[in-house]
KOLLUM-87993 format. One record per atom (N, C-alpha, C): chain; x, z, y; atom name. Coordinates in nm, 4 decimals, padded with zeros to 6 digits. Layout:
<rs>
+-----+----------+----------+----------+------+
! mol !        u !        w !        v ! atom !
+-----+----------+----------+----------+------+
!   A !        X !        Z !        Y !   CA !
...
+-----+----------+----------+----------+------+
</rs>
This chain:
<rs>
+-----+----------+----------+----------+------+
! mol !        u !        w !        v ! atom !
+-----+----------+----------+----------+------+
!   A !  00.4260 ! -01.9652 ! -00.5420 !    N !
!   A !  00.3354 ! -01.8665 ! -00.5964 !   CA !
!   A !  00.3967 ! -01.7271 ! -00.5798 !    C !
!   A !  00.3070 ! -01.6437 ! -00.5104 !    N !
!   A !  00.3470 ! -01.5368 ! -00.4966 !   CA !
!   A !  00.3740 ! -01.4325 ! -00.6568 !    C !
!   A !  00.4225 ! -01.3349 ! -00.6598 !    N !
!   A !  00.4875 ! -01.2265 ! -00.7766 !   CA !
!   A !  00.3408 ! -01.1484 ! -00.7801 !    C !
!   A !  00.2864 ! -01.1049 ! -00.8820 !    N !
!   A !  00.1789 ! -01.0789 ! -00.8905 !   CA !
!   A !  00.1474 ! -00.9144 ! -00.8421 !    C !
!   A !  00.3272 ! -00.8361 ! -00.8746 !    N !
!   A !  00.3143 ! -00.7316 ! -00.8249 !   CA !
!   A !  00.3000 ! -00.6906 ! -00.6716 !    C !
!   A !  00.3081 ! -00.8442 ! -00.5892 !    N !
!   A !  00.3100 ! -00.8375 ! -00.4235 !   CA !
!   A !  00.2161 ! -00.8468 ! -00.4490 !    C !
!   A !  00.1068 ! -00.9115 ! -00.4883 !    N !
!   A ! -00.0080 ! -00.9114 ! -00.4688 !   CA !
!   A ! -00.1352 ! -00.7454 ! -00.4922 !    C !
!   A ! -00.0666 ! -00.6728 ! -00.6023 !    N !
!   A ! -00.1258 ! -00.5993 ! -00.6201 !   CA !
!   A ! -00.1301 ! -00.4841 ! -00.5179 !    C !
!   A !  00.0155 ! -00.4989 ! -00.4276 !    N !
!   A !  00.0578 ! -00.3917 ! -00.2789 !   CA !
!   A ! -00.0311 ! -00.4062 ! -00.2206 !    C !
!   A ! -00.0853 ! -00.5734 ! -00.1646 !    N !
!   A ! -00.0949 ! -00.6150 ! -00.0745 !   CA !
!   A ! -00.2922 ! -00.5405 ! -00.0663 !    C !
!   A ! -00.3402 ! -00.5204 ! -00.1521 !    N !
!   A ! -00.5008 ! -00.4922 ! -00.2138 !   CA !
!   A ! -00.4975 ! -00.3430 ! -00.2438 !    C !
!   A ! -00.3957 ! -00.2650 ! -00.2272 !    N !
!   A ! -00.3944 ! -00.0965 ! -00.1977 !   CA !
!   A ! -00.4767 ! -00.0485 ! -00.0917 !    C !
!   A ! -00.5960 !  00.0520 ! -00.0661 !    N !
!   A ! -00.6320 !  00.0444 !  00.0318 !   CA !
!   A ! -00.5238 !  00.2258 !  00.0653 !    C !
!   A ! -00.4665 !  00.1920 !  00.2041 !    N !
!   A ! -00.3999 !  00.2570 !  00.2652 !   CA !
!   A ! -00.4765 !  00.4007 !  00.3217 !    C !
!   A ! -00.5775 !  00.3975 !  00.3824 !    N !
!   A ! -00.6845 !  00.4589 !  00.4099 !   CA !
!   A ! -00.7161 !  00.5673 !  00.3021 !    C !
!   A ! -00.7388 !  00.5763 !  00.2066 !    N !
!   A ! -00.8442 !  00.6369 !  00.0808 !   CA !
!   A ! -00.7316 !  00.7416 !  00.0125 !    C !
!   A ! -00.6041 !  00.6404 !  00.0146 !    N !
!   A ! -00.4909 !  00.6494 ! -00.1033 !   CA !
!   A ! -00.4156 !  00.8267 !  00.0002 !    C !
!   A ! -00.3690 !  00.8978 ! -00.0753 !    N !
!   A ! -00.3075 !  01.0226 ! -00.0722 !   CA !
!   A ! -00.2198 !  01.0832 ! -00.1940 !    C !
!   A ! -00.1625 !  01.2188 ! -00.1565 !    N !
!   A ! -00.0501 !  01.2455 ! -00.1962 !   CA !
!   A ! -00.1474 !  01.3740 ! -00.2437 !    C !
!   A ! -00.1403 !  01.4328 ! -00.3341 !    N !
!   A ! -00.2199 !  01.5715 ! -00.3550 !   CA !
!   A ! -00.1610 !  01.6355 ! -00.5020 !    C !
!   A ! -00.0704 !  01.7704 ! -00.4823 !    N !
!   A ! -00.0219 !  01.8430 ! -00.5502 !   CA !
!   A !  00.0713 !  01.7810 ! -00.6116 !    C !
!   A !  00.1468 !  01.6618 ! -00.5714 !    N !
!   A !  00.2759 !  01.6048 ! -00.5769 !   CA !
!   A !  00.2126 !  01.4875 ! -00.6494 !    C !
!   A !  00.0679 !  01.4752 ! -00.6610 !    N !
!   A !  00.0208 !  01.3172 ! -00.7521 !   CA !
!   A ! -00.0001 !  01.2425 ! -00.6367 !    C !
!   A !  00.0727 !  01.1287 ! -00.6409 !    N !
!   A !  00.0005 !  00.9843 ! -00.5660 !   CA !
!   A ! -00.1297 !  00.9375 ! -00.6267 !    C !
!   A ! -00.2811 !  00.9676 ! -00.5596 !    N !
!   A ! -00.3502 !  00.8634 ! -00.5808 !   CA !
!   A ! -00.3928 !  00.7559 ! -00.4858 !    C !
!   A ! -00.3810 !  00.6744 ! -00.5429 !    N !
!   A ! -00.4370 !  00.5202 ! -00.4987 !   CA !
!   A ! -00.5568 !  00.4663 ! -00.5286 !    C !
!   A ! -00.6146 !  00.3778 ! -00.4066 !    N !
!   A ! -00.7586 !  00.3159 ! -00.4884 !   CA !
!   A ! -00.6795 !  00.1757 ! -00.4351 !    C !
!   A ! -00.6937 !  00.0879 ! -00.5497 !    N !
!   A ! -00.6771 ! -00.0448 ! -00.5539 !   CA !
!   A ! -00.8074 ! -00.1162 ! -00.5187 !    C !
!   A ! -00.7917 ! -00.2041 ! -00.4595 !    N !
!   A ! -00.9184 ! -00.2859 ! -00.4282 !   CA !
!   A ! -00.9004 ! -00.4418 ! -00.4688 !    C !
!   A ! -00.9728 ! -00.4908 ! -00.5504 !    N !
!   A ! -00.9598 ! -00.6158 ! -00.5838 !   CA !
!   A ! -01.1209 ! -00.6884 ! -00.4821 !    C !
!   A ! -01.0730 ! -00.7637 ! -00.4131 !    N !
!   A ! -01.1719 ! -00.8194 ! -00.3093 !   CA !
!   A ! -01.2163 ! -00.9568 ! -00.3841 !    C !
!   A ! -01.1473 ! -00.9945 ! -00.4492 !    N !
!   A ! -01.2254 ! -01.0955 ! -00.4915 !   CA !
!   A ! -01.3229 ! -01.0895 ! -00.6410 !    C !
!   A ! -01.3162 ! -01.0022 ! -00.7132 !    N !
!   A ! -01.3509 ! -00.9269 ! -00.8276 !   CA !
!   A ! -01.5122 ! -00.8934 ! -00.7751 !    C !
!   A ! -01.6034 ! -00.8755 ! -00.8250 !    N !
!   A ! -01.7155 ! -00.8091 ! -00.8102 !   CA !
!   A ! -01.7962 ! -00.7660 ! -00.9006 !    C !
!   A ! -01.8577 ! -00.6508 ! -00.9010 !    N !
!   A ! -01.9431 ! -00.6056 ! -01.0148 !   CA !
!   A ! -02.0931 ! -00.5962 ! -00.9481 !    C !
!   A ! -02.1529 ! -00.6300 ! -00.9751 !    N !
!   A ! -02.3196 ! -00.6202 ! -00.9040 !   CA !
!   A ! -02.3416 ! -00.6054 ! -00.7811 !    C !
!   A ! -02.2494 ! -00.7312 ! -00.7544 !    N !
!   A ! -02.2113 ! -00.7509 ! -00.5793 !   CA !
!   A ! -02.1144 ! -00.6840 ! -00.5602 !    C !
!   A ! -02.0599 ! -00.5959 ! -00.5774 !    N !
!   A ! -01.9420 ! -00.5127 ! -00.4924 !   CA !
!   A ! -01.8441 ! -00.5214 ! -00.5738 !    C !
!   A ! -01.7501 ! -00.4885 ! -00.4730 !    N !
!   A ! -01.6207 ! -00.4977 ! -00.4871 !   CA !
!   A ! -01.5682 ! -00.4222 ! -00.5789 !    C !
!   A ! -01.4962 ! -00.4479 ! -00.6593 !    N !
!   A ! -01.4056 ! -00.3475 ! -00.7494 !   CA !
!   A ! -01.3183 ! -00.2612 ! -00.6825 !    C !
!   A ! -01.3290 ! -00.1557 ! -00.7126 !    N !
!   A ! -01.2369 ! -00.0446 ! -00.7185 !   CA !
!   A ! -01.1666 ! -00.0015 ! -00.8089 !    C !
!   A ! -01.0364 !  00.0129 ! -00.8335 !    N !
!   A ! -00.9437 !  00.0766 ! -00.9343 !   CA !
!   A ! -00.8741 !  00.2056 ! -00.8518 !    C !
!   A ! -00.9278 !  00.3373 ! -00.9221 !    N !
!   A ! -00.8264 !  00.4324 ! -00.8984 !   CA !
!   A ! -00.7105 !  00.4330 ! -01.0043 !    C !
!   A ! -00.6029 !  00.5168 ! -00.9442 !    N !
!   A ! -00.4820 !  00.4837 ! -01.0004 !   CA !
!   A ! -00.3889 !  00.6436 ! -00.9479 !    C !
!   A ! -00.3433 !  00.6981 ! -01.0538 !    N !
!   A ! -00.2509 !  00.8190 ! -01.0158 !   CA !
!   A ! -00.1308 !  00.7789 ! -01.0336 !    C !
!   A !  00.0007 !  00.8459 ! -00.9780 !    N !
!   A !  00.1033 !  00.8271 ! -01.0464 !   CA !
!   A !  00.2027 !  00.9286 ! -01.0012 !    C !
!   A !  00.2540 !  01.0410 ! -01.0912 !    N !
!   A !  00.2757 !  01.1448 ! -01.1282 !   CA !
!   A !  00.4447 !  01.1325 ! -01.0698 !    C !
!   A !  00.4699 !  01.2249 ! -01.0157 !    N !
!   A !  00.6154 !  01.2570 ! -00.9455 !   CA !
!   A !  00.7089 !  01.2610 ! -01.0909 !    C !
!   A !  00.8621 !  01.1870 ! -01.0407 !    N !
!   A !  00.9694 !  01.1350 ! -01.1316 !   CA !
!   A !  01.0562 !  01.2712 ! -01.1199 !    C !
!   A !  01.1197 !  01.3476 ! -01.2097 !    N !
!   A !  01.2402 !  01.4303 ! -01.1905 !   CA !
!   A !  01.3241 !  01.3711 ! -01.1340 !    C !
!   A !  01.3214 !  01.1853 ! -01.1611 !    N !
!   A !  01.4587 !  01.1558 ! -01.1097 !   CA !
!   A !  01.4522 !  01.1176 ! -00.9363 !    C !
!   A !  01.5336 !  01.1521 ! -00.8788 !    N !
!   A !  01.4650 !  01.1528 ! -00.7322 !   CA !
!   A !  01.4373 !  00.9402 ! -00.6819 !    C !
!   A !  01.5705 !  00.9226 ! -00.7877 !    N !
!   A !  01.5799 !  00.7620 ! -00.7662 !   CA !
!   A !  01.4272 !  00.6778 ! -00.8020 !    C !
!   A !  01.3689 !  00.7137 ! -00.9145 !    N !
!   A !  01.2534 !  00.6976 ! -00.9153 !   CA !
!   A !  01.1380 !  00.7923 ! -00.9120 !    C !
!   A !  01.1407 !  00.7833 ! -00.7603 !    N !
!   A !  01.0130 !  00.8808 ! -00.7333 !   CA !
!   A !  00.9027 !  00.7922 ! -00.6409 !    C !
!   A !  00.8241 !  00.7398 ! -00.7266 !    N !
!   A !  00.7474 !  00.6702 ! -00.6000 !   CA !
!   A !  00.6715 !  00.7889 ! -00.5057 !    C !
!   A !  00.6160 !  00.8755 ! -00.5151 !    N !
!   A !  00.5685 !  00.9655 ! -00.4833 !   CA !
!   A !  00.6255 !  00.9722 ! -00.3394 !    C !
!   A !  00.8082 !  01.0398 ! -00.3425 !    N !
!   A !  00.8243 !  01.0857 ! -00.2021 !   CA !
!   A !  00.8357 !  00.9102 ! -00.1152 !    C !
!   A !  00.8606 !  00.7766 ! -00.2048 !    N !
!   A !  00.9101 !  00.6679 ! -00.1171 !   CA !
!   A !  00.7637 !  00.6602 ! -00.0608 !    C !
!   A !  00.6360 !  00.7005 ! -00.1125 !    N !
!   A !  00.5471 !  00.6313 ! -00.0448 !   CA !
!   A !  00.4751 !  00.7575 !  00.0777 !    C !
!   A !  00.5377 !  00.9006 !  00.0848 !    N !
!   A !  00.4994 !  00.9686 !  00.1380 !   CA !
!   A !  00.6037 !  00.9215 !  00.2920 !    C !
!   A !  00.7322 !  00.9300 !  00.2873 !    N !
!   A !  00.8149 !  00.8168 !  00.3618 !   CA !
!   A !  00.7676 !  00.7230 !  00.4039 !    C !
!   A !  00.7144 !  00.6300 !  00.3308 !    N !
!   A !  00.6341 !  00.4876 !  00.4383 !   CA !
!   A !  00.4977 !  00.5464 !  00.5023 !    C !
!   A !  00.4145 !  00.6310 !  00.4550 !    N !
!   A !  00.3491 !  00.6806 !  00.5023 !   CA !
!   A !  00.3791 !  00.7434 !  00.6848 !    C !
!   A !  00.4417 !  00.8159 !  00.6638 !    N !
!   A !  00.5038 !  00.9233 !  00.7414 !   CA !
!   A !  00.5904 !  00.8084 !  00.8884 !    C !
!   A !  00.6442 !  00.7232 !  00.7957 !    N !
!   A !  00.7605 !  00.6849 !  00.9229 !   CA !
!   A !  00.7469 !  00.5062 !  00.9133 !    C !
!   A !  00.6158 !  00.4554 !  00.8348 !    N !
!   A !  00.6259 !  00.2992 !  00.8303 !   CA !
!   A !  00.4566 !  00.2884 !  00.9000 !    C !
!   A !  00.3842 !  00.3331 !  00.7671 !    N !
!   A !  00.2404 !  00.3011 !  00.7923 !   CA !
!   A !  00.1329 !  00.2952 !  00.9132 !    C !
!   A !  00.2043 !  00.3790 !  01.0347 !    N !
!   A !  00.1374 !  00.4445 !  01.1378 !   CA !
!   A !  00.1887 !  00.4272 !  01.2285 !    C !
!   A !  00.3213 !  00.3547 !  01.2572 !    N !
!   A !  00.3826 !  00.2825 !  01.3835 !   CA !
!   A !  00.4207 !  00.1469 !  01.3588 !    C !
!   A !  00.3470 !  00.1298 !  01.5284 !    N !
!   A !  00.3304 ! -00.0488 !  01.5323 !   CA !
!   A !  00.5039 ! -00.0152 !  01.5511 !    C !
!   A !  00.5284 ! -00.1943 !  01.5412 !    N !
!   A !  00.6482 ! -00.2707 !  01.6074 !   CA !
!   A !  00.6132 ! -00.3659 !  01.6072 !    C !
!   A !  00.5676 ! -00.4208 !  01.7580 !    N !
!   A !  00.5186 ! -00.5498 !  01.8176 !   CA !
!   A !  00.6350 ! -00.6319 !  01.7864 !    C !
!   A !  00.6895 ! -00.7449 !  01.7799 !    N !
!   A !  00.7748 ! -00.8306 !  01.7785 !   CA !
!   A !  00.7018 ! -01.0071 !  01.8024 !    C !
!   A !  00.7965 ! -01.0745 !  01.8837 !    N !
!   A !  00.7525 ! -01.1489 !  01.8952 !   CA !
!   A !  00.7915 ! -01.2474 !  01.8012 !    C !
!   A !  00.6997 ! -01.3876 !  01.7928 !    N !
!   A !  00.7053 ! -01.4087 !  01.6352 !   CA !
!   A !  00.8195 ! -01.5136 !  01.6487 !    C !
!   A !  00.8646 ! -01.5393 !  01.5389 !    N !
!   A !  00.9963 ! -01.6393 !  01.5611 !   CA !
!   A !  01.0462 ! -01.7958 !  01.5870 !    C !
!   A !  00.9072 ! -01.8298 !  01.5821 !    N !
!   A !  00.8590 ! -01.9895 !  01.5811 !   CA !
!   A !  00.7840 ! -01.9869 !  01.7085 !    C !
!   A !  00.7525 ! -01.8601 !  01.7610 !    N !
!   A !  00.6509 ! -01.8756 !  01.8831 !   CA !
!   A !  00.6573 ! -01.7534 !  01.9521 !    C !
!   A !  00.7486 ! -01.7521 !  02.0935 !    N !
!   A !  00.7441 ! -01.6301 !  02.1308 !   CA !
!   A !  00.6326 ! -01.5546 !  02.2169 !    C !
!   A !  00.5292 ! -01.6396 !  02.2136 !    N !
!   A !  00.4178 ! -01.6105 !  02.3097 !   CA !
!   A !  00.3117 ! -01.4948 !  02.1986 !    C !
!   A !  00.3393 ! -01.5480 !  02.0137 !    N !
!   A !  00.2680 ! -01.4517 !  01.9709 !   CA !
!   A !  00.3359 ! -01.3092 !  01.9273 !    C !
!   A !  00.2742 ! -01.2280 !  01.9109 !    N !
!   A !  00.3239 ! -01.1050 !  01.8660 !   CA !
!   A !  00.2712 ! -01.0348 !  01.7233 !    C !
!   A !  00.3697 ! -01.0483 !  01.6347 !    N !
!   A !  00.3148 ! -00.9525 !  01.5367 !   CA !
!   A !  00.3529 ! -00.8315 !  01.4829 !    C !
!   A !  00.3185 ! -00.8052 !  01.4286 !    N !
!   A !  00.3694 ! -00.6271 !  01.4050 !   CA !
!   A !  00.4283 ! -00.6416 !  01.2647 !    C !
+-----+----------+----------+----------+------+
</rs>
C-alpha cells in the first residue's frame, strides 16, 4: 500500500499549479471523487518558509525549472526495448 502522501503528489495537476508573489498555488485533483459528475478540485496555497530548509516554495520552483520539463528517456530495466522517462 502506497503512503497516502505519494498519493496526494501523484493527483497535483502540474499544468494549473504556479508560483505567484512567493505563494505556491496548487490545484489538487482527486479523479476519483465527483461532485455532479465532475471531478473535484482542491485549491491549495502554501506560503514561503524563512527557513530556507523548509521552503517548499523555492524546492518546487527547482523541480519546476530543472525536473518538470525535461524528458530523460531511459531504457527500462526488465526490458530494454521499452523506454521510460
Amino acid at each position: 500500500m502506497m503512503p497516502q502522501s505519494y498519493l496526494l503528489l501523484d493527483q497535483i495537476d502540474d499544468e494549473r499549479s504556479h508560483v505567484t508573489q512567493g505563494v505556491l498555488n496548487l490545484v489538487i485533483v482527486s479523479p476519483k471523487e465527483k461532485s455532479a459528475g465532475r471531478t473535484i478540485e482542491k485549491p491549495c496555497q502554501i506560503a514561503p518558509h524563512t527557513n530556507p530548509t523548509l521552503f517548499p516554495v523555492l524546492a518546487y520552483s527547482v523541480y519546476k525549472e530543472n525536473v518538470a520539463n525535461k524528458l530523460c528517456p531511459t531504457p527500462h530495466t526488465h526490458n530494454s526495448k521499452w523506454v521510460v522517462n
